[in-house]
N, C-alpha and C positions, 0 to 999 in steps of 0.2 A: 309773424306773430307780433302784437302789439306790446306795448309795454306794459298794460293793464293785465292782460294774456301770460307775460311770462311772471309776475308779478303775481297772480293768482297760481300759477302752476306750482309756483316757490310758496305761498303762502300755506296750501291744500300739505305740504309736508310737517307744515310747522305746527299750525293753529286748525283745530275742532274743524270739518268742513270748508279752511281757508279764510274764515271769516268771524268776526270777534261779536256777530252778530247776526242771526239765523238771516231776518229778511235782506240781506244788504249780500246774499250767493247768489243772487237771482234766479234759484232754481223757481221759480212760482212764470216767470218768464223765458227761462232758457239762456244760453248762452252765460259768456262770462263776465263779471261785474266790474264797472268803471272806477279804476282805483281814482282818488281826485287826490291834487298836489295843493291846489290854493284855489280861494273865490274869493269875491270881489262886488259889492252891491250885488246886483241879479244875476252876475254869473258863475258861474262853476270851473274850472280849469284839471282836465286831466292826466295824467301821466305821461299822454300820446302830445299836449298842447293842445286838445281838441275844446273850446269851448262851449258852455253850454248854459238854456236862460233855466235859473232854478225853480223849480216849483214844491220843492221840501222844506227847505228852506231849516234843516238839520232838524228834520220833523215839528219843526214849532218855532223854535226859538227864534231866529233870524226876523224877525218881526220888521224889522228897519235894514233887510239886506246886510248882505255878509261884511265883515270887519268896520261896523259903522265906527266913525270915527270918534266920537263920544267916548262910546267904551271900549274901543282899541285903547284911547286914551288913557283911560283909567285901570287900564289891566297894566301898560308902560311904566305909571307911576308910580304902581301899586307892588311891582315885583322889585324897586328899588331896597324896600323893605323886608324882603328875603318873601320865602313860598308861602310858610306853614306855621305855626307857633303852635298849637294844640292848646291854645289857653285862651281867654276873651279876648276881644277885640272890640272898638267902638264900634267897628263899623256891623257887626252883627245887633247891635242895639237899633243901627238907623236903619241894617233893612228891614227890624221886627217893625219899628214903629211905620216904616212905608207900607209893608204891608197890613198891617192892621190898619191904616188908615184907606187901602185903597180898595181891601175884598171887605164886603159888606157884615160876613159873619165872623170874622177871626180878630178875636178878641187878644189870645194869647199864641203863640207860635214855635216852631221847634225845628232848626236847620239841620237837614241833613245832606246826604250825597247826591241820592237818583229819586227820581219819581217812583222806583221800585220800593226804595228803602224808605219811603215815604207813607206810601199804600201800606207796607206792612206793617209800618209802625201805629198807624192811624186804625187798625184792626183789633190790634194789641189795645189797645189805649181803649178802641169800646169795649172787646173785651172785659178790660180791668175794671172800668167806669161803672159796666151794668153787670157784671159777675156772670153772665151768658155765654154761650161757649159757642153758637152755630153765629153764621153770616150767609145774604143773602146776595147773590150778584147775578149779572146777567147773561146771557149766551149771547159769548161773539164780543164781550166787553173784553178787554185786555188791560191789566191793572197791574201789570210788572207779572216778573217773573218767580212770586211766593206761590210756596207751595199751593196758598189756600184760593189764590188766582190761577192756578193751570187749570180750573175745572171748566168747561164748556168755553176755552181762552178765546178769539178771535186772531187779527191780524200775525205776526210770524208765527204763533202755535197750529192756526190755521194754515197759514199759507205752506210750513212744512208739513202737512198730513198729520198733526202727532195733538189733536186737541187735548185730552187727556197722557198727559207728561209719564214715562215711568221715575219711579222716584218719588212719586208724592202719595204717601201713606195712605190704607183703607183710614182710619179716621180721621185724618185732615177732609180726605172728600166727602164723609158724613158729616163732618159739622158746617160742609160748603150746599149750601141751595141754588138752585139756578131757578129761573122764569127765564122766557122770552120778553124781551127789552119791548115797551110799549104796551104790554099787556099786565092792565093793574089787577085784572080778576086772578093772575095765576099769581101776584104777590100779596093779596089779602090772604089767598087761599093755604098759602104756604104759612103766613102770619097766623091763623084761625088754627094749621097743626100744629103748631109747632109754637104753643102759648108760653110765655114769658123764659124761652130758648135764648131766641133770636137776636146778636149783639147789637147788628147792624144792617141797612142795605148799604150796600155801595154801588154806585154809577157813573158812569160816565155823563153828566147831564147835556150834553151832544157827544154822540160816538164818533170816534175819529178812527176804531181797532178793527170796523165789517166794511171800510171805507164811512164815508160823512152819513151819519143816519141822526135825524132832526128830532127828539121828543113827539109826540102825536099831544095836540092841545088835549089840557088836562091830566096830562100822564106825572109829570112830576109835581104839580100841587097833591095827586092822587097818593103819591107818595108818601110826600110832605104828610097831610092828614093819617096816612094809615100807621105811619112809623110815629108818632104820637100818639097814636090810639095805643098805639102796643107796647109804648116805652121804649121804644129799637132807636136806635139813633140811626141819623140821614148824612153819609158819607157823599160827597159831592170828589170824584176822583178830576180836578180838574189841572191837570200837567200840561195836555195841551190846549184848552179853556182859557185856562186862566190868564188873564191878563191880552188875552189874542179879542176873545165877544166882544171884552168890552174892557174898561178901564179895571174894575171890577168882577171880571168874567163871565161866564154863562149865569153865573147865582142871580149878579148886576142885571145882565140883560133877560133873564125870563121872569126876579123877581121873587126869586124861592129861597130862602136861609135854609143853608144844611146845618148840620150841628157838628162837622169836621169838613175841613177840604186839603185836597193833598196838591200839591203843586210842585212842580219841577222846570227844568229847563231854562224859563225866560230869565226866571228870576238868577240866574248865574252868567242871564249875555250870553248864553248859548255852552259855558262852561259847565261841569259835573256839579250838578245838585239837585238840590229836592228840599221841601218843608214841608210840613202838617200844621194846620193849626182849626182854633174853632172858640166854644165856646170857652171864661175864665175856668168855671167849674170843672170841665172835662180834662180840661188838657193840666190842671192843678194833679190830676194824679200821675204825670211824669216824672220820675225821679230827676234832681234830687228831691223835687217838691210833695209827691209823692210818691207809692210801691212798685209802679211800671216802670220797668226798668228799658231805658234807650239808651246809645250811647255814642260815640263816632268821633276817632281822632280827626278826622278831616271836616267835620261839621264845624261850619260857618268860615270856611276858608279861605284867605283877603282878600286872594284874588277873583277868586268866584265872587264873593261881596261886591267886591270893588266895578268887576263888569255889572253884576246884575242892579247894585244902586243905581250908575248910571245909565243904563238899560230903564229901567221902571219908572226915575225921574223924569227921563224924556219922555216915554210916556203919559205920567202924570200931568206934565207938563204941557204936552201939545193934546190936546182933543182931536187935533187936526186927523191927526195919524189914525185914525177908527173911520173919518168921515172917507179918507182917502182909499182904505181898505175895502169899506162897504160899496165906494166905485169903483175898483180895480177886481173887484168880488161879481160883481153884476155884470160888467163888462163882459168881462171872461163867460161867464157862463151865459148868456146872452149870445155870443157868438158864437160858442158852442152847441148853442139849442139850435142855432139859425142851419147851421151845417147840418146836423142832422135834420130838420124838415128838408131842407135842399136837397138833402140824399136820400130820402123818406124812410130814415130810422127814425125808429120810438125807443130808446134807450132812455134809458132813466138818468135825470141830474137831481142827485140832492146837496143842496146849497146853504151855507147862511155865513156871510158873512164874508172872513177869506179864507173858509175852508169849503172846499167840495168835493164829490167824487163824480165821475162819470162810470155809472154801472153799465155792465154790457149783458143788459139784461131787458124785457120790454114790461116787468111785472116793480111796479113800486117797491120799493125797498123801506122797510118800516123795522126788521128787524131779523136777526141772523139766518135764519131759514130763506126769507126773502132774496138774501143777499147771496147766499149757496146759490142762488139757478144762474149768477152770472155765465158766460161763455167764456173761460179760462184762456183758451188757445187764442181766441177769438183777441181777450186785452194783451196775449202775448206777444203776438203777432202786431197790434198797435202800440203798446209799447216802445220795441225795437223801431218801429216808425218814426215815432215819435225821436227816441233818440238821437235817431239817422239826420234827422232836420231839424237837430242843435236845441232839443226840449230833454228836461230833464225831469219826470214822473217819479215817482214811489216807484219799484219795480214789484208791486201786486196790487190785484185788483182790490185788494182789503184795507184799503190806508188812504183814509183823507189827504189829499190836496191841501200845503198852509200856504199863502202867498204873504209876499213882502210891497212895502208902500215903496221899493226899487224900483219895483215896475212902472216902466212907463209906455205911455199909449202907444210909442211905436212898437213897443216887446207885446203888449197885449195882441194888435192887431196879428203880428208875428205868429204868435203864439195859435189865437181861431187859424190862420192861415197853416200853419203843421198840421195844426187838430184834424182839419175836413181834409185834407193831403194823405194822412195816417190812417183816415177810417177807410177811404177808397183804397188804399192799397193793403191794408189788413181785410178789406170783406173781398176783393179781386182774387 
């Protein structure tokens, strides 16, 4: 037995399932999950010594590979001056102000722990803003783990069988609306019942929770206009977006102002957090400023500051880092399309950027229904492939691919080379 093996055997006694996090038991694959000890730029390092090239990249953040040295740096500095203080700090002022300067809609801002606590706070807030009590989101969108997000959830809700959660009250799910993602006729139609209800939509403006699913042209300007028509405010859930599309994130690169965006992950260097922010007027009803009441000892935390300023700096700083991404983006999946004509599958790639998924599926993928016909067994079985030749995937078919500007062209080619290795022995 491995050491990951005794390791989960010991954990299954202690902790919920073994695991402080549904997708990370790899029941959606099988077998038992790779406990990791350390990583390092593009690799992973596990329990057994086993290394491995990363492609999670701790769902988002790792933007610049694991422990970059910048903000190792700056987490070393930063805990010289103890953890925690639960009182202001400067450096919560520089990353309002970086962030406001670097996402195109957020005027004003408000640091919290998770992208969870972020999403819900940002509900709350339209809530209060427009006195409406319903919200509208999409099947197979995943927006943390609030109540009024388990309704038609995607990624880990999906992948363990349990879309709808118990524990979340018959009227938390009435004042929740679903459509399917890409389809604006079912979110007018729902706007048109359900007249001056309606707090908010919220979305993923590229889905990272059914695996990579891309807007269909028109779909989020269609938005944009109809949440105006109706006074609904346009939630932009972008935790793993933001800051990864573009400097400025998906909002930057398709060109759309929401009037809230929820962001988490990069902006802590990969540490615990999350923000909300948006328009002055909107986010002016936060208490203390105004009657929404949020709160959070651990909101705006040094050291999460302290990584994610210089985390976002170098960002801001190098343009390079997007242009590098959008080749090591192309690359990749380039070599992956060639594998599969080689081997005359029609599987689906949807792309943009340095997120992707590979469906194992031959029907476009546009939006969650779509994304249900993949072949289960079929990525399980590639998967474990994949891992066997030192790649290290999401372990479900329902989770975007983030890649790091680590990667280099010998790890990419590496990488096609497992890929078309994995599909032959998963379809054999």
């Amino acid at each position: 037995m491995t050491t990951s093996e005794q390791l989960f055997e010991k954990a299954k006694t202690l902790i919920p399932g073994g695991v402080n996090s549904p997708v990370r038991a790899f029941r959606a694959v099988g077998g038992s999950p790779v406990f990791i000890k350390s990583a390092k730029g593009p690799y992973l390092y596990d329990e057994d010594g086993r290394q491995y090239i990363e492609l999670i990249n701790s769902w988002g953040p790792m933007i610049l590979g694991h422990a970059f040295e910048p903000v190792e740096k700056a987490v070393r500095d930063a805990i010289q001056d103890s953890f925690s203080f639960g009182a202001p700090t400067r450096k919560e002022v520089e990353m309002a102000e970086l962030i406001t300067t670097m996402v195109p809609s957020v005027e004003k801002v408000r640091m919290v722990n998770s992208g969870t606590e972020a999403t819900m706070a940002a509900i709350r807030v339209a809530r209060g803003f427009t006195g409406r009590d319903k919200i509208i989101k999409f099947e197979g969108c995943y927006h943390g783990h609030g109540d009024s997000f388990l309704i038609a959830a995607g990624s880990g809700a999906m992948t363990m069988g349990i879309p709808d959660s118990p524990g979340v009250t018959k009227a938390t799910a009435a004042d929740t609306l679903t459509a399917p993602y890409n389809d604006l006729a079912a979110v007018e139609k729902l706007l048109e019942n359900n007249q001056n209800q309606v707090a908010a939509v919220i979305l993923e403006p590229v889905v990272g929770n059914m695996g990579c699913v891309l807007p269909q042209p028109g779909f989020l300007e269609g938005v944009r206009t109809l949440c105006d028509k109706h006074g609904t405010l346009l939630i932009f859930d972008e935790v793993m977006t933001g800051f990864r599309l573009a400097k400025g994130g998906a909002q930057e690169r398709f060109g759309i102002t929401p009037d809230l965006t929820t962001m988490g992950k990069i902006i802590g260097g990969g540490m615990p957090v999350g923000a909300y922010g948006g328009r002055a007027d909107i986010m002016n009803v936060v208490s203390p400023a105004g009657p929404v009441y949020q709160a959070g000892t651990l909101s705006g935390n040094p050291i999460a500051m302290s990584a994610g300023l210089a985390m976002l700096h170098h960002l801001n700083d190098h343009p390079e880092v997007y242009t590098r991404l959008e080749e090591i983006g192309a690359a990749l999946v380039n070599g992956f399309q060639s594998s599969l004509t080689k081997l005359g599958l029609n599987y689906t790639i949807n792309h943009i950027g340095s997120m992707f998924t590979l469906f194992m599926t031959e029907r476009s993928v546009t939006n969650f229904t779509e994304a249900k016909t993949c072949d289960l067994p079929l990525f399980g079985r590639y998967f474990h492939a994949m891992l066997k030749r030192g790649v290290y995937l999401a372990p479900s078919q329902f989770e975007s691919l983030f890649l790091s500007v680590a990667l280099t062209d010998d790890l990419i080619s590496q990488i096609i080379q497992a890929n078309e290795e994995s599909l032959q022995e998963a379809l054999a």
